[in-house]
Backbone bond lengths (Angstrom), bond angles and torsions (degrees), N, CA, C in turn:
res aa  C-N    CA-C-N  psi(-1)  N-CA   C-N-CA  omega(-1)  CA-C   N-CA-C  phi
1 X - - - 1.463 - - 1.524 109.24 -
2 X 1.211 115.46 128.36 1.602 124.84 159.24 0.909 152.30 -68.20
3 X 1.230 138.22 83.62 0.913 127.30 -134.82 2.023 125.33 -105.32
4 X 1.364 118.45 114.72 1.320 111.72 -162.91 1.450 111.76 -60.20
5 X 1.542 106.37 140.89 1.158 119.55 164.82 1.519 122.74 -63.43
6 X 1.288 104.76 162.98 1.707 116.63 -168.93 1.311 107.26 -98.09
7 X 1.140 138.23 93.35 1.633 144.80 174.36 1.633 130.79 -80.67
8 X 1.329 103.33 148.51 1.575 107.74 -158.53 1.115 121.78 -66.79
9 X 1.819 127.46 111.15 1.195 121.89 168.43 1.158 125.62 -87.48
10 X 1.415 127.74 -25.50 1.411 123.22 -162.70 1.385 122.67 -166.42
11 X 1.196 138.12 -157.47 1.154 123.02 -175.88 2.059 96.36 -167.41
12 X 0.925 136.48 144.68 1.590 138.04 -162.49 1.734 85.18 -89.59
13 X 1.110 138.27 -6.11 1.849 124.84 150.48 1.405 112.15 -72.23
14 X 1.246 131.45 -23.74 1.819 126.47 166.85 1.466 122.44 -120.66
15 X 1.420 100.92 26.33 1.659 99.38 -179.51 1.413 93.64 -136.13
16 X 1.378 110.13 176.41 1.408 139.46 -160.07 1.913 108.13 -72.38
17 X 1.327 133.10 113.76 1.137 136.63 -151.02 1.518 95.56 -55.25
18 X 1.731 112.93 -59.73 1.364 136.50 177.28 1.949 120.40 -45.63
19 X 0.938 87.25 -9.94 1.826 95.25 -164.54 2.193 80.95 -104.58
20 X 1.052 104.39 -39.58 1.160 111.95 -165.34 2.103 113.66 -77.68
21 X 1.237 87.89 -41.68 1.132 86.63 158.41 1.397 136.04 -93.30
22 X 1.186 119.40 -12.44 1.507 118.47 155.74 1.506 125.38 -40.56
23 X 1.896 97.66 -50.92 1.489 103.39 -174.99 1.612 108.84 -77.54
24 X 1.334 121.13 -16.28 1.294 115.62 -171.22 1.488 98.04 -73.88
25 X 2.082 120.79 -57.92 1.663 96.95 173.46 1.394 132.58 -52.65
26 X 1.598 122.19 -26.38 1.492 115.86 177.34 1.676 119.93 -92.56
27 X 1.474 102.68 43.61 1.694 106.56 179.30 1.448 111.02 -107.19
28 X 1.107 99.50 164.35 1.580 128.04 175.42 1.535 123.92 -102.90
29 X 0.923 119.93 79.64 2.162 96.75 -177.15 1.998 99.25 -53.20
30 X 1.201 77.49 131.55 1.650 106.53 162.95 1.385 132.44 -97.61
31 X 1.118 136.35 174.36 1.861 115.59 168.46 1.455 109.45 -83.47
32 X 1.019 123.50 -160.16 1.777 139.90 179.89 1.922 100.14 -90.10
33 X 1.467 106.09 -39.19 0.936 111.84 -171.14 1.409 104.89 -88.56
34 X 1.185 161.20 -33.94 1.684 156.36 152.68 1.662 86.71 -50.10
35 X 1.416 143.04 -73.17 1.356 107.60 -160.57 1.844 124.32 -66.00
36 X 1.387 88.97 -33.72 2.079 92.94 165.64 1.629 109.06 -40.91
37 X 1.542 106.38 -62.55 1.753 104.10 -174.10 1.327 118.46 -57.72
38 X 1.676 118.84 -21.44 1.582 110.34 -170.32 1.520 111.79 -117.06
39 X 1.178 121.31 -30.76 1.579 126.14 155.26 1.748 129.87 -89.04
40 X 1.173 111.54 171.59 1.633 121.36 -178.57 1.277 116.45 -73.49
41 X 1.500 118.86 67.76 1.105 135.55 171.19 1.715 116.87 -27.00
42 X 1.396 123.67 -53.87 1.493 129.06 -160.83 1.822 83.53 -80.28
43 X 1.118 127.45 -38.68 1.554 116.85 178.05 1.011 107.53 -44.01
44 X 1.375 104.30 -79.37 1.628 121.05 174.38 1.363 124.32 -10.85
45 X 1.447 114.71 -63.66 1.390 136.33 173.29 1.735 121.17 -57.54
46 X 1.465 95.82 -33.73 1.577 105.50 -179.24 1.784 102.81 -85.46
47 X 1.500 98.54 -53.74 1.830 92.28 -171.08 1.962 101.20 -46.19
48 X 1.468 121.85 -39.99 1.362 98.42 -155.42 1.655 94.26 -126.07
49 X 0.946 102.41 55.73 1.358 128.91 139.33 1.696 106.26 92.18
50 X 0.986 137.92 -37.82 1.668 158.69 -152.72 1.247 107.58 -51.50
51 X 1.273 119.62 -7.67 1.694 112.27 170.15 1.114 80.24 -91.12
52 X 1.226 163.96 -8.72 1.541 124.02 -163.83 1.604 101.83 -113.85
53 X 1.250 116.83 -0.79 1.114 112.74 166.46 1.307 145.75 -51.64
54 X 1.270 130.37 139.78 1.687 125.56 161.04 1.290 114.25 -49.61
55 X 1.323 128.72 135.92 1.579 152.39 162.98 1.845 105.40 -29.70
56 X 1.481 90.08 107.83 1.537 82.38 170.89 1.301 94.45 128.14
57 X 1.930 125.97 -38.26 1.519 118.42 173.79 1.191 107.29 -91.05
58 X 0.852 105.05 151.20 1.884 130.79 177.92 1.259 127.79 -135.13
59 X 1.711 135.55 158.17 1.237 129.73 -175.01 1.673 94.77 -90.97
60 X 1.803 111.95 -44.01 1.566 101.50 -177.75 1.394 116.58 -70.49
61 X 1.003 137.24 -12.11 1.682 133.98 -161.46 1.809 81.71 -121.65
62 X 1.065 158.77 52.15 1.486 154.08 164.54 1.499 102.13 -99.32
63 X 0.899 165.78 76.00 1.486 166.58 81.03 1.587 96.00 65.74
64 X 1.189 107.82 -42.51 1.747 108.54 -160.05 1.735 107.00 -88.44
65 X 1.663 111.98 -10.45 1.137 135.52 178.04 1.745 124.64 -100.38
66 X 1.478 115.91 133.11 1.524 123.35 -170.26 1.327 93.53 -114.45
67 X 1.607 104.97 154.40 1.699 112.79 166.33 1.724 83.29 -110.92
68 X 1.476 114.90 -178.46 1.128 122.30 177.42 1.795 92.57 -179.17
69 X 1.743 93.30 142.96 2.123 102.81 168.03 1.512 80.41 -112.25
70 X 1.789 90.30 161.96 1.656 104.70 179.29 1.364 103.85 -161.19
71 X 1.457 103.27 -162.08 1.179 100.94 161.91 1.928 118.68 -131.23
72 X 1.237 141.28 125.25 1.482 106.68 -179.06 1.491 113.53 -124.00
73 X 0.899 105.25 137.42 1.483 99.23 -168.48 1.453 135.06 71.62
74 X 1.103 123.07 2.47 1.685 160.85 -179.72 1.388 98.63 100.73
75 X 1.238 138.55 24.54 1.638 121.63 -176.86 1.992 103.12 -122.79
76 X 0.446 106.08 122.58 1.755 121.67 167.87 1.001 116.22 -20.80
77 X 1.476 131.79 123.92 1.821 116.62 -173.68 1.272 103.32 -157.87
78 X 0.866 120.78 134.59 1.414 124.36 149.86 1.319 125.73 -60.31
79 X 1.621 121.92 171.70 1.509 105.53 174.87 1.971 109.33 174.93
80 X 1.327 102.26 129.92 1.441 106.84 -168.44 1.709 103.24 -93.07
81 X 1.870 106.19 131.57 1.696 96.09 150.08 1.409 103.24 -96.76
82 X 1.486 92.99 134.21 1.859 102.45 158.49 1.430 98.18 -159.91
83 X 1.790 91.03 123.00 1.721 108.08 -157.41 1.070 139.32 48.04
84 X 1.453 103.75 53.62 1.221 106.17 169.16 1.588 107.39 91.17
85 X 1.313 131.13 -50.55 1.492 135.60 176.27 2.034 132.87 -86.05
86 X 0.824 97.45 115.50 0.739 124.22 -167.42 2.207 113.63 -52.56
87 X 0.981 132.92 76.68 1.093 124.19 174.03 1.689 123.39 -69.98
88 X 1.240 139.16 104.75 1.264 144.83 152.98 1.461 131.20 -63.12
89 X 1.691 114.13 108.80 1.230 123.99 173.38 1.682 109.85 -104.19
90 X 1.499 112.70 132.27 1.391 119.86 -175.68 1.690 100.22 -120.50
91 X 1.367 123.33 -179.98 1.322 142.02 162.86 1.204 111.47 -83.42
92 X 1.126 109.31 130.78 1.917 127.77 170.67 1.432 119.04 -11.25
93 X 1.712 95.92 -69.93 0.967 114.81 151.43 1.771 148.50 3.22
94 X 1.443 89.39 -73.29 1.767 118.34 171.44 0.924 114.71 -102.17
95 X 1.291 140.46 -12.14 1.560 154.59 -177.12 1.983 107.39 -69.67
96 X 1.240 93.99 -41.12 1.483 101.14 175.13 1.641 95.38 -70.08
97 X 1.175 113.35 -77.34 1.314 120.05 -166.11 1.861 114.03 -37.32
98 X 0.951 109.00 -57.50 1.607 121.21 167.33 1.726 96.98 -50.39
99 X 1.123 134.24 -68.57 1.142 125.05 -160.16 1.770 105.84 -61.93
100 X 1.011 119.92 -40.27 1.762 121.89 164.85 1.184 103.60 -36.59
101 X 1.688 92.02 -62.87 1.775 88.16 -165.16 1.772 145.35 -49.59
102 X 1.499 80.12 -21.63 1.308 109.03 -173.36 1.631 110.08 -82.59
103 X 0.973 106.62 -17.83 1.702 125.59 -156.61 2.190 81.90 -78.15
């Protein structure tokens, strides 16, 4: 079975402080490698910058960077710190639904 990746909704600079901090107390750090296999890795890499990098930086080997599972909004998410901000990846799925919600 295949399983769909978790794609980028948001980021804790355009979402709700409270929604944001909920998921930050009920997280988990994960490795680099559990969020690569279950979210949109090449997104990932493009939104915060890492393709454009010199040889040698990376988003998985970044020291200055966290993976984390959570929950936001009651739906399951993944979610990167790098600097301080918080990026949220959800499933297809809930991604619509969250994005309504928000509307």
């Amino acid at each position: 079975m295949v399983q769909t990746r978790f794609e980028y909704l948001t980021c804790c600079v355009d979402d709700d402080a409270e929604a944001i901090d909920a998921m930050v107390d009920g997280s988990v750090e994960v490795s680099a490698r559990t969020f690569r296999r279950r979210c949109d890795w090449t997104r990932a890499r493009e939104m915060l910058g890492y393709d454009q990098c010199p040889p040698g930086l990376r988003l998985d080997t970044d020291h200055a960077v966290s993976f984390h599972k959570s929950q936001f909004r009651g739906r399951p998410c993944y979610y990167i710190v790098h600097s301080a901000i918080e990026y949220v990846f959800v499933s297809p799925e809930h991604r619509a639904d969250l994005i309504k919600g928000a509307a």
